[in-house]
N, C-alpha and C positions, 0 to 999 in steps of 0.2 A: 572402254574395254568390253568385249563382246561375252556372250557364255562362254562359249568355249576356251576363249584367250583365258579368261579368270580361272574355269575350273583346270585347264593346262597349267598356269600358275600355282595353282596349291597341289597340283600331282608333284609338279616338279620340286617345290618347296618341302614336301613331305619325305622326297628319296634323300635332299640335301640335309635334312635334320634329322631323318631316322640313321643318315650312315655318320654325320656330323657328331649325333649326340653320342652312338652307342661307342663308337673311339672314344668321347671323354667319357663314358661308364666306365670304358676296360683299364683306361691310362689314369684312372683314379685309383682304382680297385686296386692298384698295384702300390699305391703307397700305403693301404688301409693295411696291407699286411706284412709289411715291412717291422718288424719287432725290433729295429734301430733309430726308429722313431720315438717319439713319445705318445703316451696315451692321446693327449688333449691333438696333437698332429693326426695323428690317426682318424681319430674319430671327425675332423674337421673335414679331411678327405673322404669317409664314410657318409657326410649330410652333403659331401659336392657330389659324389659317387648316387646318391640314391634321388637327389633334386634330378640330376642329369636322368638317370635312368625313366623319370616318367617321359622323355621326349620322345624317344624309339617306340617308347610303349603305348604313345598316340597316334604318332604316325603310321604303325600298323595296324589299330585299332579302322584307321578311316580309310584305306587304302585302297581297300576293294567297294567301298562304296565311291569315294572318287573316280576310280577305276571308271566303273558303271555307267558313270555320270559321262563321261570320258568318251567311253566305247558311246552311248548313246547319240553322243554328239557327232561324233564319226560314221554314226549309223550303220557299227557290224551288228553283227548279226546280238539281238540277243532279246529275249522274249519278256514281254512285259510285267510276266509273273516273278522274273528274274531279276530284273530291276526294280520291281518293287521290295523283291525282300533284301538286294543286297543296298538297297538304300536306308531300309528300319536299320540293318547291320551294324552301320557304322557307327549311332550317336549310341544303341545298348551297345554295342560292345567297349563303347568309351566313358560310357557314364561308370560300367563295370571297373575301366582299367580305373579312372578316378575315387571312387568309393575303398577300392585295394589299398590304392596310394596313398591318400589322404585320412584315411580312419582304416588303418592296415590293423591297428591294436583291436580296434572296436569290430573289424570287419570279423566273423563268423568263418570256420570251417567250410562252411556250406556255398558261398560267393567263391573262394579256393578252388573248390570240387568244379563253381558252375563255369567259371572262367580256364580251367582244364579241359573240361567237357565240351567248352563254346569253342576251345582252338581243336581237337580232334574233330569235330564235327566239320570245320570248316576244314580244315585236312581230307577227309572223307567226301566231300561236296565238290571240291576242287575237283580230283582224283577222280569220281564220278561223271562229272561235266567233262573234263575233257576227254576220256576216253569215250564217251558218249559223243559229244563233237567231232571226236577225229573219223568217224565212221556215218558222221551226217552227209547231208548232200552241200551243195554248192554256196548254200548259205550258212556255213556254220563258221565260226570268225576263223581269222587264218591263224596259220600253224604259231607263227611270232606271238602272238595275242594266248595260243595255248601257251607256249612255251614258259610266257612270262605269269600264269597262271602257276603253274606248275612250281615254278620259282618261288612264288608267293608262301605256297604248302608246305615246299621245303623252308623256309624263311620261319615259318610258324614252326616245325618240326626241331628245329635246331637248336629253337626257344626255349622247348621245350625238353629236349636234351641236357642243355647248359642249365635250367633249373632243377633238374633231377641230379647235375652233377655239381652243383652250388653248399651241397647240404653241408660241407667240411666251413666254407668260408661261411655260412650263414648261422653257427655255430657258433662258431668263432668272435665274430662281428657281435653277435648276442653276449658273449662272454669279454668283448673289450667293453661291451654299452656297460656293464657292472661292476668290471675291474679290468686288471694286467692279464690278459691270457695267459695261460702256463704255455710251458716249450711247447707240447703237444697240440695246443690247443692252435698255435700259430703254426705248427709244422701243416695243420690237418685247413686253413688256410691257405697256407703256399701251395702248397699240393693241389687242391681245388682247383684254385684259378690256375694254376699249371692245364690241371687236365679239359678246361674249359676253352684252351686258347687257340686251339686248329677249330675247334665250332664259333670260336667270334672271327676267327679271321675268314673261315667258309659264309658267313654271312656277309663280312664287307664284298668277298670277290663276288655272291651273289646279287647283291644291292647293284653294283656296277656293272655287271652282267645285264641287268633287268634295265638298267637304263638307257644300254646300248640297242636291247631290243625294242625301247621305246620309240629311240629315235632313225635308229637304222630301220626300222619295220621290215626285216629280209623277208625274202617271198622263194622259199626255199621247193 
């Protein structure tokens, strides 16, 4: 197997497990708050629920440095300063998502803040580059290649949405790790993942969407 074939392989394997895993997040997440369950049921879904959730959170982690890698090998356009920072990208921004997940008690306020900060910025960068691309000359990668860029931003945004609107379930989830949550305490989880579910399903149609522009490459 060639570079290219291999780093094609792991792009490809990344949209299969980032869109694979995040359905078993959501189709988990759905039993944790079921108050007709039992504690010990619940919480069993809650550690298949939060095992699953670091896969999504990898796969986007290295996405745009495979990307990179990718584009490189297809020789669009794209500057060697560009590729070198979106290659450091990947392994800190994964070492970041690891350290979250795996010492999440131990991890500091301050990693929270940096890993908020690392996805707007990269939101902001995005957003940057292409509108800067789309007004380049004849060498700036094609529209498909922004497009799917673009994608990515929103991909991180909606992330970021659905964590800002998690705080009822994550509350909650906190309150089954120590006992039986009260009515309220489950009502302010149902509710949560209720208002969270048109942003997991905008994600899968986007996942799908980006795949298509991978492979169709339209030339619009």
């Amino acid at each position: 197997m060639d570079t290219y074939s291999l780093i094609k392989l792991i792009h490809l394997l990344g949209f299969c497990y980032w869109l694979g895993g995040d359905i078993g997040v959501f189709y988990s997440s759905g039993f944790v708050v079921r108050d007709d369950l039992s504690r010990e049921q619940r919480l069993m879904a809650g550690r298949i629920m939060l095992a699953l959730d670091l896969i999504p959170r990898i796969c986007m982690s290295i996405t745009l440095t495979v990307a990179a890698l990718l584009a490189s090998q297809l020789k669009l356009a794209l500057a060697p300063g560009e590729l070198f920072i979106l290659i450091l990208l990947g392994p800190l921004w994964l070492a970041l998502v690891l350290v979250l997940h795996f010492r999440h008690a131990a991890a500091s306020g301050i990693l929270v803040s940096v890993d908020k900060l690392l996805r707007w910025t990269v939101i902001g960068a995005i957003l940057i580059y292409v509108a800067n691309a789309w007004f380049a000359d004849e060498l700036a990668p094609p529209p498909w290649l922004l497009l799917k860029l673009l994608g990515f931003a929103v991909l991180v945004f909606l992330g970021l949405l659905i964590r800002a609107g998690f705080g009822g379930f994550a509350a909650g989830y906190a309150a089954l790790l120590k006992d039986h949550p009260d009515a309220l305490e489950n009502a302010a989880m149902q509710s949560s993942l209720s208002r969270v579910r048109p942003l997991v399903l905008a994600i899968w149609t986007i996942l799908i969407f980006e795949a298509y522009l991978g492979i169709a490459k339209p030339y619009w």
